[in-house]
N, CA and C of each residue as an Amber inpcrd file, in Angstrom:
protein
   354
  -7.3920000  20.9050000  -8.8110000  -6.7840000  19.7780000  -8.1260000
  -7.8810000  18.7970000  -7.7130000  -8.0450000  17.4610000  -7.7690000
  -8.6910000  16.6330000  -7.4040000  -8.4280000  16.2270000  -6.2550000
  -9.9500000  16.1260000  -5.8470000  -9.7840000  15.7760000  -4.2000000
  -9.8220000  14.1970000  -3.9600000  -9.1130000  13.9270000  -3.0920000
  -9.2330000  12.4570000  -3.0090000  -9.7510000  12.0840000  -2.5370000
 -10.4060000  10.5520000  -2.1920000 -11.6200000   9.9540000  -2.1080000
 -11.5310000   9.9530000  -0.0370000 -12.5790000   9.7920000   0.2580000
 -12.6440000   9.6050000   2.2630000 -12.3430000   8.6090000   1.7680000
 -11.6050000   7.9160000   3.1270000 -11.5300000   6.2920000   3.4210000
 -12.4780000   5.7250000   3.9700000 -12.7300000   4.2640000   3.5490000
 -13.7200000   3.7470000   3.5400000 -13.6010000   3.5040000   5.5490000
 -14.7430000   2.8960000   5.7940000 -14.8660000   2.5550000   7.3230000
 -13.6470000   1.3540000   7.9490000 -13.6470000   0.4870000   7.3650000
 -12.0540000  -0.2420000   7.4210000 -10.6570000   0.9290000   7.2960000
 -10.7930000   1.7120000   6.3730000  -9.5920000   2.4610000   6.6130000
  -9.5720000   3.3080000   7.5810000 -10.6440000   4.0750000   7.7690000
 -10.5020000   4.8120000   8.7840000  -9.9960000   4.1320000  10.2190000
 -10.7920000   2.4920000  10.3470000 -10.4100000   2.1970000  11.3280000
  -8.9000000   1.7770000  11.8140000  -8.7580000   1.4780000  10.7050000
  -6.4660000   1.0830000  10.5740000  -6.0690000   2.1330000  10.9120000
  -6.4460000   3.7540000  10.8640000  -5.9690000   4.9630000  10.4040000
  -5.7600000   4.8100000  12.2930000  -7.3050000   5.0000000  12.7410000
  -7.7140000   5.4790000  13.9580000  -7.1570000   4.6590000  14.7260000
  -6.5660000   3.2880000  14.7210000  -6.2650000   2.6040000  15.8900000
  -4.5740000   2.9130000  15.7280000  -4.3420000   3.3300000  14.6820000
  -2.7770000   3.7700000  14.8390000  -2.2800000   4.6560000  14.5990000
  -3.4620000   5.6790000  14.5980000  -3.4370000   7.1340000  15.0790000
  -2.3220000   7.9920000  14.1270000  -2.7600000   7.4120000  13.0330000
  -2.1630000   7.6730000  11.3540000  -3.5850000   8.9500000  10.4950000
  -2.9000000   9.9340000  10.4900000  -3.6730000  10.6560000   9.7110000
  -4.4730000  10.0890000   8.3930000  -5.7360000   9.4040000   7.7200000
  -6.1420000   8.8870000   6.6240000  -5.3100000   9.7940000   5.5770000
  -5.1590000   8.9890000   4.5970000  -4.8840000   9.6750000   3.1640000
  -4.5390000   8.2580000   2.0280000  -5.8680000   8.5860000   1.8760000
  -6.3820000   7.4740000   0.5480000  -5.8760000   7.3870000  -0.7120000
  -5.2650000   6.6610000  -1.6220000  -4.9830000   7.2720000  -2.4950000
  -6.0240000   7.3220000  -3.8690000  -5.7100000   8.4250000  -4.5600000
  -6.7960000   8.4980000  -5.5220000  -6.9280000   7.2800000  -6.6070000
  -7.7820000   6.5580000  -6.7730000  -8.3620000   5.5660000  -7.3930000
  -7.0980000   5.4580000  -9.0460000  -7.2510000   6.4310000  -9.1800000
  -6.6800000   6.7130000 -11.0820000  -5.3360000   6.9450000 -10.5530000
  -4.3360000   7.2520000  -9.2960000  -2.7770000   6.6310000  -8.8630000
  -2.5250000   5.5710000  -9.5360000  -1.2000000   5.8280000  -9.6470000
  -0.5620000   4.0590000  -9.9580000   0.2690000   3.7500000  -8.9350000
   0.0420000   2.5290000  -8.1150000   1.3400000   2.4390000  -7.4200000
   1.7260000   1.2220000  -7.8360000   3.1830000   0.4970000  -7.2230000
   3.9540000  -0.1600000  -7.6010000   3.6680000  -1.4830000  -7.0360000
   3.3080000  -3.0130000  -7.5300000   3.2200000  -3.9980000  -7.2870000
   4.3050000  -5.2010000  -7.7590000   4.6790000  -6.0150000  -7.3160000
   5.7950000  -6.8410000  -7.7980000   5.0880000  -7.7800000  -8.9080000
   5.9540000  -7.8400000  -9.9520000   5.8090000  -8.6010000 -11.2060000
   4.8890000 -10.1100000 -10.7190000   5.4460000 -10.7160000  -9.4860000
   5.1240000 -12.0140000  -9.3770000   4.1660000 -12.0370000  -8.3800000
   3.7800000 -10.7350000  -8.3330000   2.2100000 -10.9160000  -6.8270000
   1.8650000 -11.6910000  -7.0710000   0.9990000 -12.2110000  -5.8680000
   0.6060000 -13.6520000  -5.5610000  -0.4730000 -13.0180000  -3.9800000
  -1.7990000 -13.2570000  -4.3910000  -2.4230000 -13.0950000  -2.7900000
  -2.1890000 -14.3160000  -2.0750000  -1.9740000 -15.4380000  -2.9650000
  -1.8500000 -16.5070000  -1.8830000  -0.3410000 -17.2770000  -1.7030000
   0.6140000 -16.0380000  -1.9880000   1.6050000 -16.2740000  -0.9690000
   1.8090000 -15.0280000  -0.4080000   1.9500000 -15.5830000   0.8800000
   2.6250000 -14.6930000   2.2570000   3.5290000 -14.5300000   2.2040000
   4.0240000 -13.9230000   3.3300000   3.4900000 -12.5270000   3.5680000
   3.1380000 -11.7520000   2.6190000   2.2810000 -10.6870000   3.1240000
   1.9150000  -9.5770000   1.8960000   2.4880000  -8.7170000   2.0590000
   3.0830000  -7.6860000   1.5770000   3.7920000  -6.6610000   2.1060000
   3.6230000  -5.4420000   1.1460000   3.4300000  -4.3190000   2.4530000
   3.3920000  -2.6810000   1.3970000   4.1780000  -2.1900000   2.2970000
   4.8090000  -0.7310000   1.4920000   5.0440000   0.2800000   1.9270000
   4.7520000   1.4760000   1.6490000   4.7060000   2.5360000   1.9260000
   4.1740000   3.8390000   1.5330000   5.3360000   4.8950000   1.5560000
   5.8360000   5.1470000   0.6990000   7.0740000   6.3230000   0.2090000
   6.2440000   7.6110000  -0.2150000   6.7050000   8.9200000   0.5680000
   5.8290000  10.2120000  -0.5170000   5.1560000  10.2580000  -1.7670000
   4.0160000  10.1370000  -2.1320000   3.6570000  10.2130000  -4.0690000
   4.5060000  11.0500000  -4.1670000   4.8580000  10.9020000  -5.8000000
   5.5030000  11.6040000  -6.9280000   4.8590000  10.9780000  -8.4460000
   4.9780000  11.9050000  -9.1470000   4.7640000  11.9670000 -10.7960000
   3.7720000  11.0970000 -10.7000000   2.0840000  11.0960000 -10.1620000
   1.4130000  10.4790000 -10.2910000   1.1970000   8.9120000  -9.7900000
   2.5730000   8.3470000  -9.1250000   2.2680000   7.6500000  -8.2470000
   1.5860000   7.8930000  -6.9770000   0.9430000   7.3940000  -6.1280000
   0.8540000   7.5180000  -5.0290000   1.7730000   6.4490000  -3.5390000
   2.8600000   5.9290000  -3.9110000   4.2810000   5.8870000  -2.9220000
   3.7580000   4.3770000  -2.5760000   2.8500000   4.2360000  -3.1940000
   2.4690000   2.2200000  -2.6260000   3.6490000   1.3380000  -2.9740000
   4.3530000   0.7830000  -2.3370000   4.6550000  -0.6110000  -3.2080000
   4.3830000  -1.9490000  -2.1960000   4.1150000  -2.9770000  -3.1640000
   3.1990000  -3.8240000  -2.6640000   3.8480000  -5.3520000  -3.1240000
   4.3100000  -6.2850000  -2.1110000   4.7750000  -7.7130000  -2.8390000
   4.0320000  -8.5130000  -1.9590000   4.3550000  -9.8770000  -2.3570000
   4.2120000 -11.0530000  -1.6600000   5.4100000 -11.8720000  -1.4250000
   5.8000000 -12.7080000  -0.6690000   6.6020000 -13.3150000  -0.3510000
   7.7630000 -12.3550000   0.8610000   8.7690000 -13.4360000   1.3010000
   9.6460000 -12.8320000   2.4460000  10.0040000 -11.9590000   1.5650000
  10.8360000 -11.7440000   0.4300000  12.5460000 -10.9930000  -0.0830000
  11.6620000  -9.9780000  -0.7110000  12.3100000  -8.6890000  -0.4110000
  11.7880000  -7.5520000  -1.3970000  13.0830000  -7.3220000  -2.4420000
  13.3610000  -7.7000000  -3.3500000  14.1270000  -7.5260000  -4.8350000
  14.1690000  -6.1860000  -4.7610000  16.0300000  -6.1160000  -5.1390000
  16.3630000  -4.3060000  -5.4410000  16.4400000  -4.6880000  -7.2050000
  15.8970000  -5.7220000  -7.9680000  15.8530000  -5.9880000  -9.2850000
  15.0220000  -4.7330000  -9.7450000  15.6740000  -3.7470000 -10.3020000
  15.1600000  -2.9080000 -11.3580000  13.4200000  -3.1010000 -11.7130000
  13.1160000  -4.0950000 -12.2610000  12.0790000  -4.7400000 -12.5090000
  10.7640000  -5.3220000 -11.6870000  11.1250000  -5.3420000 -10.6300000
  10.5980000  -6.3540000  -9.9980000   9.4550000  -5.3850000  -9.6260000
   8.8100000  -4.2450000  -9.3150000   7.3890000  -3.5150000  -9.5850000
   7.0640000  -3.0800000 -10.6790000   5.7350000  -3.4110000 -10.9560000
   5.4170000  -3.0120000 -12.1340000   4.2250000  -1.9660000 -11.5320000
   3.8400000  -0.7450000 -12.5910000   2.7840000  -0.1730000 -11.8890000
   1.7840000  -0.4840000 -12.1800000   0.4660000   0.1230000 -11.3530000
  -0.7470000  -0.3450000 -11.3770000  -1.5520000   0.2510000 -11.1190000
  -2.7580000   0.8390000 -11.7410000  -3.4480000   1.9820000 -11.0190000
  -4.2310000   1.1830000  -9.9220000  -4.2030000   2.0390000  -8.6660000
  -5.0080000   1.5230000  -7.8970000  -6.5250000   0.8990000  -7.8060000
  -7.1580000   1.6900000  -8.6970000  -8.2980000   0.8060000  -8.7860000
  -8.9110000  -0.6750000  -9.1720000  -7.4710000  -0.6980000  -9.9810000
  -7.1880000  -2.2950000 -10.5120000  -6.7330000  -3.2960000  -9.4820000
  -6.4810000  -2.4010000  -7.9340000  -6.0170000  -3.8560000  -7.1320000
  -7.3960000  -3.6920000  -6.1870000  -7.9440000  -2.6090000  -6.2070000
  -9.1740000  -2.6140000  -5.8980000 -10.3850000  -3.9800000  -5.9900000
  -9.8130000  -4.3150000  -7.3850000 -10.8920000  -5.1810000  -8.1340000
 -10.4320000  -6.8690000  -8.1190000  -9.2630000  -6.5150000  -7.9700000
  -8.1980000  -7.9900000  -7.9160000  -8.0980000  -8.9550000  -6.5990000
  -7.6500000  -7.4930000  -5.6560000  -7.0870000  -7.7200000  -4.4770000
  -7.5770000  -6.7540000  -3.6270000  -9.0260000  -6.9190000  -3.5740000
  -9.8440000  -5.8470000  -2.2220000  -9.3510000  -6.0360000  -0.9220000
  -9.0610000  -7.1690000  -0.1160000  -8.3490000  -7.4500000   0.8250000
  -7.3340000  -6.6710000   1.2850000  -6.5390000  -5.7520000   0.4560000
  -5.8940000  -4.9150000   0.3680000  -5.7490000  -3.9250000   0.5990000
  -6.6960000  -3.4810000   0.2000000  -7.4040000  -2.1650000  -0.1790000
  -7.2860000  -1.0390000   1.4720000  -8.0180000  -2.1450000   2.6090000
  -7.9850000  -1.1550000   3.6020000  -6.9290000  -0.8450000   3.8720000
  -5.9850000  -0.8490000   3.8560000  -4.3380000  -0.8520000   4.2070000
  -4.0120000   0.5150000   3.7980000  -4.6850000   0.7610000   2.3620000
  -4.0750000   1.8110000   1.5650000  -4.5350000   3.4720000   1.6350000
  -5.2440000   3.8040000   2.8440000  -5.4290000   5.2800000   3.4020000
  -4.2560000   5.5220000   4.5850000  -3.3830000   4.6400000   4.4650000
  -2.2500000   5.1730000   5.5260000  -1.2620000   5.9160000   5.1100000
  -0.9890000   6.9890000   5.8120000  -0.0620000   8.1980000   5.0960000
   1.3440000   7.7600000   4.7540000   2.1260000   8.2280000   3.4180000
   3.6720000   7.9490000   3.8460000   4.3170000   7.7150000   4.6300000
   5.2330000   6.4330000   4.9520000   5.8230000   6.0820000   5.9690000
   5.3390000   4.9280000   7.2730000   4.4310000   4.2830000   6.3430000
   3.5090000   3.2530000   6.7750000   3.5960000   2.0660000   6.1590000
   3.7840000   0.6450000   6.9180000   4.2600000  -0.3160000   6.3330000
   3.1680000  -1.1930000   6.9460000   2.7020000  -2.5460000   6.4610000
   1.9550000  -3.1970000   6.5520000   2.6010000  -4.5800000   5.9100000
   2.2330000  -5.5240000   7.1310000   2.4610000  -6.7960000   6.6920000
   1.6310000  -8.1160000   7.2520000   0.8050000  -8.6380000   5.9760000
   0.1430000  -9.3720000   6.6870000  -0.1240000 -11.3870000   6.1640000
  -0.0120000 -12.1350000   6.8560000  -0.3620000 -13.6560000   6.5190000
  -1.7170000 -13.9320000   6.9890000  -1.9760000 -15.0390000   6.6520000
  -3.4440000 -15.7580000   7.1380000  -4.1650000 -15.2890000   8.6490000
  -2.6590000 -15.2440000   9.2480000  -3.7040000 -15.4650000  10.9680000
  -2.6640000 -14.3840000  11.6160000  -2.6550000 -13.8270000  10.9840000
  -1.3800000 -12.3100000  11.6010000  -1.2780000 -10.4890000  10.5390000
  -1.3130000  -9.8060000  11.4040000  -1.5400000  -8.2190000  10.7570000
  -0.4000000  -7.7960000  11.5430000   0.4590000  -6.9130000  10.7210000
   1.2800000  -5.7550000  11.4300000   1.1040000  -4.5410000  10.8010000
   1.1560000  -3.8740000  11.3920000   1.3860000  -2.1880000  10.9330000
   2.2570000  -1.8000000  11.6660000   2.8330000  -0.8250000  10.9730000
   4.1400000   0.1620000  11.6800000   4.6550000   1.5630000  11.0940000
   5.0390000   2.7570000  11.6120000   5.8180000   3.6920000  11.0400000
   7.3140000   3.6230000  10.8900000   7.6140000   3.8890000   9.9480000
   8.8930000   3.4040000   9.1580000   9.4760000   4.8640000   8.6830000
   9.9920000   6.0030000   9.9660000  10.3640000   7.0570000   9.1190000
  11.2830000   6.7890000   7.9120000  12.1040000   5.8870000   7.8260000
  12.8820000   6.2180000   6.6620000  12.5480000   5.9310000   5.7290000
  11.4130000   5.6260000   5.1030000  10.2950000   5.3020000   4.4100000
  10.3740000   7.1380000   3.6610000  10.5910000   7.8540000   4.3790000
   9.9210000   9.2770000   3.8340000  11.3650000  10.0740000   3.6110000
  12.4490000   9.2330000   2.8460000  13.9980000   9.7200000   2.9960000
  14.1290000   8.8720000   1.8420000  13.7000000   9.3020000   0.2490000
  13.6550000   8.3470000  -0.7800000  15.0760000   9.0140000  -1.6330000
């Protein structure tokens, strides 16, 4: 079994100020990003659902509306938003059931049990 990577010092610190167990996901995961991401439209928005079949439970848009369109995530291994969209990145050692939303001059985090009721 492969161990997954520590979180970097930004994650730990998201982890630690909201007292969220770290759990990073492994680099070679795919999680789910919307077809029309955009870093420079706001809001940004993730959520974190249990991994399965090699996902690790990310999904990730931009804009207000999250689309129940079939389509509308495409996957992505994580290391590729790593490289795209580092800005990101610290967000993503927060365990299932962790939501994040953020614009220019504003951050939220929150636990979202029903997040972990897929």
């Amino acid at each position: 079994m492969r161990r997954m990577p520590d979180p970097t010092s930004e994650q730990a610190k998201i982890c630690r100020n909201h007292r969220a167990p770290p759990d990073p996901p492994d680099p070679m995961s795919k999680l789910g990003i919307s077809r029309t991401f955009s870093s420079q439209e706001t809001p940004i928005n993730g959520l974190r659902h249990p991994p399965e079949k090699g996902t690790n439970g990310w999904y990730i848009w931009s804009g207000e509306e999250l689309s129940d369109a079939h389509d509308f995530f495409v996957p992505l291994h994580t290391f590729h938003l790593e490289e795209s969209y580092p800005e990101i990145m610290k967000y993503l050692a927060l365990p299932p059931g962790w939501r994040f939303l953020i614009a220019s001059d504003y951050e939220d985090i929150w636990f979202d049990e029903s997040l972990l009721d897929v």
